[in-house]
N, C-alpha and C positions, 0 to 999 in steps of 0.2 A: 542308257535306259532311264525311262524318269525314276525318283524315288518317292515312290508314292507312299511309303510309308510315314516319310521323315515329319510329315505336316502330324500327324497321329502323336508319334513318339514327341513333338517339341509341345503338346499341351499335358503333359505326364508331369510328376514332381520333382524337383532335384534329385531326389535322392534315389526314387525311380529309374533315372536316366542314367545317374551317375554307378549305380549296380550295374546297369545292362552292359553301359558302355565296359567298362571295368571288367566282366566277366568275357565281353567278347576282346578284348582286348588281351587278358590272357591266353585264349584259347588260339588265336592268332599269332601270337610268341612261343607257341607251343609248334603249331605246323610249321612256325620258321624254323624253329630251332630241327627239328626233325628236316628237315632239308638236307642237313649232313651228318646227324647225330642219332644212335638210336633210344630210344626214351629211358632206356637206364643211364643213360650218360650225360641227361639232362638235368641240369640242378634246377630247384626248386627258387632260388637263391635268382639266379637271371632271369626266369621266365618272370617273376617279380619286379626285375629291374626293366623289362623290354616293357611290360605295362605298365612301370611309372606309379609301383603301391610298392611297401614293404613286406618281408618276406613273409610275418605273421599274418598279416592282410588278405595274403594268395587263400590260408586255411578261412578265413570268412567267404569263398566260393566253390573251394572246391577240397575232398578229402587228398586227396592225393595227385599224383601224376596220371595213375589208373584213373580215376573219377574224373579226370579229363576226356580220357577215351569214352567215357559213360556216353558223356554231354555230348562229343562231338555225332556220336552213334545218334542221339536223340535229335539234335540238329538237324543231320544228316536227312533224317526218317521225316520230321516234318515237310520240308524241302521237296522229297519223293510222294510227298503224300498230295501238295499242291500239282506235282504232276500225274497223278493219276485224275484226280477232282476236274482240271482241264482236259484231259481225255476225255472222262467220260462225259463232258457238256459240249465236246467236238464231237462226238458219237464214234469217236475211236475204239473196236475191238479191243476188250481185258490181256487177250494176247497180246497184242501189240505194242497194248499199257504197259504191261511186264515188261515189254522187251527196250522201251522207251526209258522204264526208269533204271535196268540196268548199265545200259547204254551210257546216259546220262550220266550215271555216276562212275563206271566206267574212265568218260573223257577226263572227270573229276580226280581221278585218285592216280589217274597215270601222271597227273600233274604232281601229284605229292605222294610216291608209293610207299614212302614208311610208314605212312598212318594206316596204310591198311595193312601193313605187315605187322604192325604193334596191334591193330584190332584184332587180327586174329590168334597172333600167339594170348592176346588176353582173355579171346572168349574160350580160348582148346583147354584153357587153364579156371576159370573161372563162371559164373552164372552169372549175371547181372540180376542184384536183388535190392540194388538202391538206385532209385533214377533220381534228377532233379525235376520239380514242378519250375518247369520255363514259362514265365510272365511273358505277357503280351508285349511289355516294354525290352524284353529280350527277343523278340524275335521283329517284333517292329525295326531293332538296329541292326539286328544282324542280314535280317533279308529286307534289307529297303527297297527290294525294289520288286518284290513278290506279293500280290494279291491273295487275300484269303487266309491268311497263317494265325488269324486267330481262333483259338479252339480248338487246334491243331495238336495232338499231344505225338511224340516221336518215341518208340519203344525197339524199334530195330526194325528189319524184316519180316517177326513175326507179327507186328502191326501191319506190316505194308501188303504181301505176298498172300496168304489165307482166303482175305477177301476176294482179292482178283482172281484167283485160282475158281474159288467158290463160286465166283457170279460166269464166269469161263464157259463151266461145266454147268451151269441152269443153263445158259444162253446156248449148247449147243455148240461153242465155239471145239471145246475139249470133248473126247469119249465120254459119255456119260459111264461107264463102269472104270473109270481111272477113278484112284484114290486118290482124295485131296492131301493130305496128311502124307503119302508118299511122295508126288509131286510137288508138297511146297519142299522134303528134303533132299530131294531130288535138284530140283533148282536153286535150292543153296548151298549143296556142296557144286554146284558148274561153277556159281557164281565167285564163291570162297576158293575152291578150288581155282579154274584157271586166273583166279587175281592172284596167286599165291604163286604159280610156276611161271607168269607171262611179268611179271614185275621185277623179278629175280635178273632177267634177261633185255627184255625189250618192252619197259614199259610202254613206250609210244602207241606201240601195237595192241592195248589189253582191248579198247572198242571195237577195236573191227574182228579181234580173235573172238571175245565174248558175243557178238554180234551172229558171227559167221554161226557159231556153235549151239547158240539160242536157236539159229533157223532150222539147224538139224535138230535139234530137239522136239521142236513144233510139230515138225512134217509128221512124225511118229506119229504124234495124240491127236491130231485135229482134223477136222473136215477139209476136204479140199475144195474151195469154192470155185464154179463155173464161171 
């Protein structure tokens, strides 16, 4: 795919350029290292060494190990946010959308299942109540090859889900006396939920289980079209 970003990102300032890279370049050392290690078993010390800074250098990006999981969550959410915005200029149904960015993230995390098994033992355990403000020049390098990502702010699911539930249920698509507020927790424990029993066993499988299980959900709330 072209990178359509990189022309953007190469008239930015050194210094600009040299944070973005640098931040995404830990974060990237971080999902290696989690390939066989669970994030308490990770020092702070190599994830420093794989990105090529020293280890007090890592604290100029990020608070902790956990304050990685923040940022990836934030990533993440932008990412999912440019696939809804293309839905809905394909005239793709909000159901659908939904089901598109689960999906989506889904093929994603089967590829790397400890970072969603470290995401959720973080969030059972804590609130997220520090994000980062991610610069243009950060996401420029990180998704070079994704249109749209500026202005873009990532805050988890309840940035993502709310909305499409909400516009669902104006359009018709959802029962109009379904509870928004029920249904976005409803759809985050499917989602949380089977990433959390189907990872354990046969990650391969989490798309098509999520998938399958999104369609029986649907059939419940929604209009049946002719």
């Amino acid at each position: 795919m072209e990178k359509i970003n990189i022309e953007k990102f190469n008239t930015l300032s050194q210094r600009q350029k040299k944070y973005a890279k640098t931040k995404t370049a830990l974060l990237n050392a971080l999902l290696e290292e989690l390939e066989s290690k669970k994030l308490s078993e990770i020092m702070i010390k190599s994830l420093a060494q794989k990105a090529e800074v020293s280890e007090p250098t890592f604290f100029n990006y990020f608070d902790s190990k956990s304050d990685m999981l923040v940022y990836f969550i934030q990533m993440w959410s932008i990412e999912m946010q440019t696939i809804a915005i293309e839905c809905e200029k394909e005239s793709i149904s909000y159901v659908e959308t939904i089901k598109n960015i689960f999906v989506k993230t889904a093929t994603q995390i089967s590829e790397h299942p400890q970072i969603m098994r470290e995401i959720i033992a973080f969030q059972a355990q804590h609130d997220i109540t520090k994000t980062h403000k991610v610069s243009n020049a950060e996401k420029w390098f990180f998704f070079q090859e994704i249109e749209g990502v500026e202005g873009l702010e990532g805050l988890g699911l309840e940035s993502i889900l709310p909305p499409l539930i909400a516009k669902a249920i104006e359009t018709g698509e959802i029962y109009s006396d379904m509870d928004a507020e029920l249904l976005f927790l409803m759809l985050s424990s499917l989602f949380f939920g089977t990433s959390l029993l189907v990872l354990k066993r046969i990650p391969e499988h989490l798309p098509m289980m999520l998938e399958t299980e999104l369609n029986l959900f649907f059939e419940r709330i929604t209009y049946v079209k002719s």
